[in-house]
C-alpha positions in Angstrom: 78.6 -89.3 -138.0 75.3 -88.4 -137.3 73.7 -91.6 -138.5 75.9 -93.2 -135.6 74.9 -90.5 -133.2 71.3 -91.6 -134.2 71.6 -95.2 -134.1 73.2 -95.3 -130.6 70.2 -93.0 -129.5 67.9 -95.3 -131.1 69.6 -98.5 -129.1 69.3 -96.5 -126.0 65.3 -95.4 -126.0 64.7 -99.0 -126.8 66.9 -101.4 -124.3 64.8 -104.1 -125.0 65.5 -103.9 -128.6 69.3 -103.5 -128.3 69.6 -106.4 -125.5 67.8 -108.2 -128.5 70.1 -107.2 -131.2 72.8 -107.8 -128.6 71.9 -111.8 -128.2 71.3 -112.1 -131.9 75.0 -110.6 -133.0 76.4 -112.9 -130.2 74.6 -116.0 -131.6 76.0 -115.2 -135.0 79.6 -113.9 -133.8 79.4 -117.9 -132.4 77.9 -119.6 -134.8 80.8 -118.6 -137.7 83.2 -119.3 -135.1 82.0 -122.5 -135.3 81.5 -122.9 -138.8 84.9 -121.9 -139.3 86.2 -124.4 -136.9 84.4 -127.3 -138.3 85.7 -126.5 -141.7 89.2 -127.0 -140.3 88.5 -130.2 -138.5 86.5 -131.8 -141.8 89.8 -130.8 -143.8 92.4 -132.5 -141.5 90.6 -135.4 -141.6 90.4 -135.2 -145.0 94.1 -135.2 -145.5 94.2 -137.9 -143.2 92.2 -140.2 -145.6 93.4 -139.0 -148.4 97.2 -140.4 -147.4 95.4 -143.7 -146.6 93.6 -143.5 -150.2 97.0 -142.9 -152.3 98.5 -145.7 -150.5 99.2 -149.1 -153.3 97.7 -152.3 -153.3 98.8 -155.7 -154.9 96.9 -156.6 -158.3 95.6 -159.3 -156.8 93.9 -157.5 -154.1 90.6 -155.3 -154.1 89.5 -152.1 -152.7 88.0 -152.5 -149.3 84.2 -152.8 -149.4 82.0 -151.0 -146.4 77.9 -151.5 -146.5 76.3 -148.1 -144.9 73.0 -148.7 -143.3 71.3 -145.7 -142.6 68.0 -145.0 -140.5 65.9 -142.3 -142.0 64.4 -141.0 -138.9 67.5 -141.2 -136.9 67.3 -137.8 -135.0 65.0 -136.2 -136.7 66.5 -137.1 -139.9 69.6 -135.1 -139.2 72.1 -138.2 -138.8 72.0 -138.9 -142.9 73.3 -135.3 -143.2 75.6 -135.2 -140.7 76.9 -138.7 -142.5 76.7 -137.2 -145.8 79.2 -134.2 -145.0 81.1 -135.3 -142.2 82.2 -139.0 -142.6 81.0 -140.3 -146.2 83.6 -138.2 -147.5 86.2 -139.6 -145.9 85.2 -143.0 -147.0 85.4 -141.9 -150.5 89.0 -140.0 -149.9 90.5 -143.0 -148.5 89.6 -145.4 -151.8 87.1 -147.4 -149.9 84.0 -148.8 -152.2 80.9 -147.9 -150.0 77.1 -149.1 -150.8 74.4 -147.3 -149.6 71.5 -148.8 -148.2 68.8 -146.6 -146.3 66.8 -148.9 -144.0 62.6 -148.8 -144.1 62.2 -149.8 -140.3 63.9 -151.9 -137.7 63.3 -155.2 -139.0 65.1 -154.8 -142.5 68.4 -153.3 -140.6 68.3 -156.3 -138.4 67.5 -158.7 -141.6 70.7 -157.0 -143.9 73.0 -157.3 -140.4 71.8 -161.0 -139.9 73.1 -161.9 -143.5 75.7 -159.8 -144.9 78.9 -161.5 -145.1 82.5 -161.3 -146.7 81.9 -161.5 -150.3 80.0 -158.6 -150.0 81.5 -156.7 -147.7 84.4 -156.1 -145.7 82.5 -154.2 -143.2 79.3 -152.5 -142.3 78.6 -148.9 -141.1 75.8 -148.3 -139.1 74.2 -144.7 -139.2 72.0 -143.5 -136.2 71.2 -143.3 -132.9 71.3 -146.1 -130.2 68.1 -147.8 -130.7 69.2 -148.3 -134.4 72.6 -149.6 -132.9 70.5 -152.0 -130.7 68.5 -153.4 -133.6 71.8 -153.5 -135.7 73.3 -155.6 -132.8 70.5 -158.1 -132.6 71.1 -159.2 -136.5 75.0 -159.5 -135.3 74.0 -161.9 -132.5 71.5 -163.5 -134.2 73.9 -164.7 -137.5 74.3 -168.3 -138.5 77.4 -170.0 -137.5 78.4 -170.4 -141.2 79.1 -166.8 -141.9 82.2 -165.3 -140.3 82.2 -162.5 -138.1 82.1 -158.8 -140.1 83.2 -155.8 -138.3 81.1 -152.9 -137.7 81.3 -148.9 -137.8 79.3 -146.8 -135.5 78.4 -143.6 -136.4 77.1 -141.3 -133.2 74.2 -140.2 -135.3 71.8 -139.9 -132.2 70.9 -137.3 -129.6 72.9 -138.8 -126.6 75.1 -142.1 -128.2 74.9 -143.8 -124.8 76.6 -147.0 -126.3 79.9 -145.3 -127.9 80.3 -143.2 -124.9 79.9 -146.1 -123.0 82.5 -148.1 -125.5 85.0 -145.7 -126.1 84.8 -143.1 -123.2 87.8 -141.1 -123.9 86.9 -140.4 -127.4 83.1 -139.9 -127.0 82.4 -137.8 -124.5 80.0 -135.1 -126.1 78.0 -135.2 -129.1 78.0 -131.7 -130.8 81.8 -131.9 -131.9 82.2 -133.4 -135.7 85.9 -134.7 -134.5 83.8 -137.6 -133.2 81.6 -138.2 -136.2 85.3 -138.0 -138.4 86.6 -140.1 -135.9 84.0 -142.9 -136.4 84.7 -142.8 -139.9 88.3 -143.0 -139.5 88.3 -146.2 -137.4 86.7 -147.9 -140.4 89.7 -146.5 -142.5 92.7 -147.5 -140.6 90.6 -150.7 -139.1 91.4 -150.4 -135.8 88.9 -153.4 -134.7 88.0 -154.2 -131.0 86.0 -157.4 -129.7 83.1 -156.8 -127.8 80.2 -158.8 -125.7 76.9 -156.9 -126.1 74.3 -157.6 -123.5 71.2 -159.1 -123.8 68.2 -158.1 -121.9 64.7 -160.4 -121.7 61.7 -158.4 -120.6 59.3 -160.4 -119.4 55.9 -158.6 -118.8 52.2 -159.5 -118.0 49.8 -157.1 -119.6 46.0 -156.8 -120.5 45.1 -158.4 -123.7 44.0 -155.8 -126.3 41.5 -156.0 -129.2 40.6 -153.4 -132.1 36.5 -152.6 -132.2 34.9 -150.3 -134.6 32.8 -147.7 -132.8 29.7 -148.1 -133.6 28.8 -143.7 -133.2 32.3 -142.4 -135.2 32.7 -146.0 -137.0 36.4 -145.3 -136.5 38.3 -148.5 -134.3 38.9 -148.4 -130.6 41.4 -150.3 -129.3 39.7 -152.1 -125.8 41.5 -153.7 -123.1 40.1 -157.1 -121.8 39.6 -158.6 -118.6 42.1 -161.0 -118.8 46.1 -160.6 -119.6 48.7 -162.1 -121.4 53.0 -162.9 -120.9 54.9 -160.6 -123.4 58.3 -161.4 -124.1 60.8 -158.9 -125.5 64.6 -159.4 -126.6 66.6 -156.5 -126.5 70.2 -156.4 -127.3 72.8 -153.3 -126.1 76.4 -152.1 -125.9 74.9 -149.1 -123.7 74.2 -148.9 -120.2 70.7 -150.2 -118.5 68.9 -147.3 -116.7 65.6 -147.0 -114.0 65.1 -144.4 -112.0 64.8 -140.4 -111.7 67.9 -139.9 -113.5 66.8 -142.0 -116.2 63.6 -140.2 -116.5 65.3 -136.7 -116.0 67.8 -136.7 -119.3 65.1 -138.5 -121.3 62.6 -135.5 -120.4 65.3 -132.9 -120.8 64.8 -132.6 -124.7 61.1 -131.2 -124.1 62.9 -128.5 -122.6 64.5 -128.0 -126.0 63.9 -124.1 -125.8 67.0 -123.9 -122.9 69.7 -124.8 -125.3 72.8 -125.7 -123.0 70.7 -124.9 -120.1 67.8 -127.8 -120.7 69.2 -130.5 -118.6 69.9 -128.1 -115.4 66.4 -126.9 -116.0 64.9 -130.2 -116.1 66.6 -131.3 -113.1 65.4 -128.3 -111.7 61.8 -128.5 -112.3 61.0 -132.0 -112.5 62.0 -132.2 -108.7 59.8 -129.1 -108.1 56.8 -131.0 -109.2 57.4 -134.6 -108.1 58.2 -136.2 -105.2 61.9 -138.6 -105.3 60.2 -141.6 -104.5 61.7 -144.4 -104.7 62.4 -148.0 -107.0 62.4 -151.1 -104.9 63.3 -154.6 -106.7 64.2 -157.7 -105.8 67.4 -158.8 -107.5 69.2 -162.2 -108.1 72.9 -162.0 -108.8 75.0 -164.7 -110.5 78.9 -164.3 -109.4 81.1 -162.7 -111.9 83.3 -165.5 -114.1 86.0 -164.5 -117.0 85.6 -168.3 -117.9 85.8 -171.8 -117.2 84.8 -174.8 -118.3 81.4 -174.7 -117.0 80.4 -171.1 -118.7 82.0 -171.3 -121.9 82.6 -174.1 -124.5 85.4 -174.1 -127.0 84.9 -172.9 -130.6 86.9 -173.0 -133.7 86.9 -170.6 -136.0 84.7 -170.0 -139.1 87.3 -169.1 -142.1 85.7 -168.4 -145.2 88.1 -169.8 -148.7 89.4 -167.1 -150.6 87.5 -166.1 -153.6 88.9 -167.7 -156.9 89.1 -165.1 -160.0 90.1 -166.1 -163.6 93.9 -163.7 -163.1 94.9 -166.3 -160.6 95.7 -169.1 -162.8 98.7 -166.4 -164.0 99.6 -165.5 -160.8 99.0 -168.2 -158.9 96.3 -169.1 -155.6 94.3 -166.6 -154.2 95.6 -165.9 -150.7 93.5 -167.1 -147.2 91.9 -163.9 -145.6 94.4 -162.8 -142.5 92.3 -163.6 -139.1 92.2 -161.4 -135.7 90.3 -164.1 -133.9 92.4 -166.0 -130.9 90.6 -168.9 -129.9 90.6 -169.8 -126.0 90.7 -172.9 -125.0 88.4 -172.8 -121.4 88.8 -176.4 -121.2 91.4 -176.2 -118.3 90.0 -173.3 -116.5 87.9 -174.2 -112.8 86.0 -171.8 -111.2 84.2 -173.6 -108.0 81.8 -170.2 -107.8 80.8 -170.1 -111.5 77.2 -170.2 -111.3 76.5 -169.3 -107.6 73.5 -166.7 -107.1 72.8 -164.0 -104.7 70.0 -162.6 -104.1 69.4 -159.1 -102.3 66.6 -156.6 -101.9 67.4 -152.9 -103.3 65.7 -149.2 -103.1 67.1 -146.6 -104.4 66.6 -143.3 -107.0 68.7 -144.1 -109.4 69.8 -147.7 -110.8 72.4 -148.6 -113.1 73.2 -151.7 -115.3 76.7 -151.1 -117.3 78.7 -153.8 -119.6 82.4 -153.5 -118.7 84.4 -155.4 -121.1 87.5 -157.3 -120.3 89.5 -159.4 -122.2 87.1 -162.3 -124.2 84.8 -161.6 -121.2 82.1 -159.2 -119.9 80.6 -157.8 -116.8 78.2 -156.5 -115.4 78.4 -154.2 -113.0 75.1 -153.2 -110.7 74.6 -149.7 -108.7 71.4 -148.6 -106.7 71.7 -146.1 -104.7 70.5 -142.0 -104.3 68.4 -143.8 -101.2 67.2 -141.3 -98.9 68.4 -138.4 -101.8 65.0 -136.2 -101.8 64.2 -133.8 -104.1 67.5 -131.4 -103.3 70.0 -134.5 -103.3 68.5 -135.8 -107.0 68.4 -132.5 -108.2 71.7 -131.5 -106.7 73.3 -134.8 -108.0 71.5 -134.2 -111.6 73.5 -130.3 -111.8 77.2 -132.4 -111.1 76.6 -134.8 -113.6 75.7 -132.2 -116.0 79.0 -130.2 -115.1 81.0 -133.0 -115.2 79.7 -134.2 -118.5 78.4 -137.8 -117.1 75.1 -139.3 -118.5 74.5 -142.5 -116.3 76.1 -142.6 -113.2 77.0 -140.1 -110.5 81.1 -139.5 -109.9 80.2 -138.8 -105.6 82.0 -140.7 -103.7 79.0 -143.2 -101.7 76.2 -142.0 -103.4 75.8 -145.8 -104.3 75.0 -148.6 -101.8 74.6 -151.2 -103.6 77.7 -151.8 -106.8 78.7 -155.4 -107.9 79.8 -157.1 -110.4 77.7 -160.3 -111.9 78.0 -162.6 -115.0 74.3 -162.2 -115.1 70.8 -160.4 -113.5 67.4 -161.2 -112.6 65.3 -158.0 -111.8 62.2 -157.9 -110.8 60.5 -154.6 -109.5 58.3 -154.4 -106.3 57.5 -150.5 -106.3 57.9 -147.9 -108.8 56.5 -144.9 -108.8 54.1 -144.0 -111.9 56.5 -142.1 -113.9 59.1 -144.4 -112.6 57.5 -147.2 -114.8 59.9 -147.4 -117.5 63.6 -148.8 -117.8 65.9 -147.5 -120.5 68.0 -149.8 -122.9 71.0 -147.2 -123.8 67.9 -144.6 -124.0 65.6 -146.5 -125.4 62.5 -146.8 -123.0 60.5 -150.1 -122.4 57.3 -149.7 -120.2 57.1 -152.4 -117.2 54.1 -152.9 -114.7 55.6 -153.2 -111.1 55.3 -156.9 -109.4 54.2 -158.0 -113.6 57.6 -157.2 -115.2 61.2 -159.2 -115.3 63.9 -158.4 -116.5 67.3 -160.7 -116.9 70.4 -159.3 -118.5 73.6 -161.3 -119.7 76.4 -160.7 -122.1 76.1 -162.8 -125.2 78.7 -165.5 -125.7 79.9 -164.7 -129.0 82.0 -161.5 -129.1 81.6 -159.0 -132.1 84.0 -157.1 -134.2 83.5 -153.2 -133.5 85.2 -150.3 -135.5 86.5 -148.3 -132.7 88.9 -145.2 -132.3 91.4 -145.4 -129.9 91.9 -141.8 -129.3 90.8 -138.4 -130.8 93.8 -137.4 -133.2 93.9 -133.9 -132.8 92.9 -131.0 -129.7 90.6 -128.3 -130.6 94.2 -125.6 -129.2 96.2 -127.5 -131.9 93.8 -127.5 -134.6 95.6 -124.3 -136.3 98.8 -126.1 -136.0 98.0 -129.0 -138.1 97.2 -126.9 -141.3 
């Protein structure tokens, strides 16, 4: 009794101690909370594969076959290990073959995309954030005709997984829940596929010419900037939406603030607009009217089908079986749209500008905002603290905020006036650096649709977790 008598006295000479001890027993109180919780989310999705793994096959079929790319550095190397304990185990559970392939840099993930086909796998699963999504897409567009399409599986392995959010909205809407890293994994169980466009973006930028020279004082090599400049094209391909502006440059500044915890993006807001003025972005922009298809835009395909694979137990049981296809061809042949092709062209300022990809059916569009004009420093940061509340990442939910929003087949975009920290615009969070009146940029939706692993809804609540045991 008197060692509690003392340790109470103790807390209450030293307050700064005991607020101390007080934040640290919180923090653990809610971090085994959530340990706990997790554990029962991993293991109801875990009897959920396992009833897809005990189900039988015919002999003469095979075990479905799923290639995992992974990228290394993908958040900080934390997306492997997320992989590893919250979605590989499904795979296993559910009798699916998986290879493992861990990716050097971008060019080898777009390489093993660009050429994997059937007879190797049945599907690929792509582990990281959304620039390793975006170089994963553009070794889907870029296949050759003679391979048929392959589904792919996303797993949100990055900090803000712009592109599923985007894609699946009702099932992505956070990132620090492991129901939607399951969930990923369980969309490439139960196969639940979805045809998407991505978009492709063209920067087109003049910049100085650059040349390495050894210092002749350190010996080390300089790198010096000529006189003269150069046109450099870059190719950029996304599911995600298409950013500029203070918002933009807001949440992609926010994870320096790192130390705030749930608080970093309200801080950011915060402080950013305590510091800088909210100038604003002025381009000049070239629309091309939205078409589903007709038989100007689009040309009729037939589809690729691969011939089934011959093994020596077929001359018992007979032919090998043609693989089932999801793809409907659409014939466009018949289809006239007198405004396919017309342009628009309009002048826009604005805070905040937003690009997103809304799919439809065998078609995509795109759908153009500008607005936060005249917003200041208290309407950005103002705006910046609802979108945080509300849980949006790209756009604001106000009602007018945006003067400008349309919907296009396709965009030019070139910038007049940016201010200096203004100068970048983000690919599904991936920032490109443009010089204003030297830089543009012109976004359409690919042609050729992909295959997509996608979820169509999270299986169970968080307040009915407990009930599923």
């Amino acid at each position: 009794m008197q060692r509690i008598k003392n340790a109470g006295q103790t807390l209450y000479n030293h307050k700064k101690k005991a607020i101390f001890a007080s934040l640290v027993a919180a923090w653990g109180v809610n971090y085994v909370r959530h340990w706990i919780r997790d554990g029962d989310i991993r293991a109801y999705y875990a009897r959920q594969a396992l009833h897809q793994g005990e189900q039988l096959i015919s002999a003469e079929d095979q075990p479905r076959r799923v290639t995992v790319l992974l990228n290394k550095s993908a958040n900080g190397g934390s997306a492997i290990a997320n992989f590893k304990q919250n979605a590989l185990p499904l795979l296993h559970l559910a009798g699916i073959a998986v290879t493992v392939i861990k990716t050097e840099d971008a060019a080898q993930l777009r390489n093993l995309c660009a050429v994997l086909d059937r007879t190797e796998a049945d599907g690929i699963f792509i582990v990281g954030g959304d620039g390793t999504l975006n170089n994963a897409l553009a070794g889907l567009v870029e296949r050759k005709s003679e391979y048929a399409p392959i589904p792919v599986g996303i797993f949100p392995g990055g900090r803000n997984n712009t592109a599923l959010r985007a894609l699946v909205p009702s099932v992505f809407r956070h990132t620090d829940d492991v129901r939607y890293q399951c969930e990923s994994a369980m969309a490439v169980i139960d196969g639940t596929v979805k045809a998407v466009k991505p978009v492709r973006l063209d920067l087109v930028s003049v910049v100085p010419v650059e040349v390495e020279k050894p210092n002749e004082e350190t010996g080390e090599t300089e790198v010096t900037q000529l006189e003269h400049e150069t046109v450099k094209q870059e190719t950029i391909y996304t599911l995600g939406d298409i950013t500029n502006g203070w918002f933009a440059y807001i949440d992609d500044r926010k994870w320096k603030f790192w130390y705030y915890g749930g608080f970093k993006r309200r801080f950011a807001y915060g402080w950013e607009m305590i510091k800088n003025s909210a100038a604003e972005v002025r381009t000049e922009i070239g629309l091309t009217d939205y078409c589903s298809g007709c038989n100007r835009c689009r040309t009729t395909k037939t589809e690729v089908v691969e011939k089934p694979t011959w093994r020596w137990w077929h001359a018992l049981i007979g032919a090998p079986k043609p693989p089932k296809s999801d793809v409907t061809v659409k014939n466009y042949s018949q289809i006239v749209n007198e405004g396919c092709g017309r342009v628009t062209e309009l002048c826009t300022q604005g805070t905040d500008v937003v690009i997103s990809n809304e799919q439809h059916e065998d078609a995509c569009g795109l759908r153009l905002r500008v607005g936060g004009t005249f917003a200041g420093r208290w309407g950005v940061a103002r705006d910046g603290w609802n979108r945080t509340s509300e849980g949006l990442l790209t756009a604001s939910a106000e009602h007018g905020f945006y003067t400008t929003d349309l919907i296009a087949s396709q965009i030019s975009m070139k910038f007049i006036e940016a201010p200096e920290r203004l100068r970048k615009i983000f690919i599904a969070g991936d920032a490109k650096d443009f010089i204003p009146e030297k830089a543009s940029v012109t976004i359409r939706p690919v042609e050729d649709s992909i295959y997509v692993f996608a979820p169509k809804s999270l299986r169970v609540g968080l307040e009915h977790l407990h009930d599923q045991k």
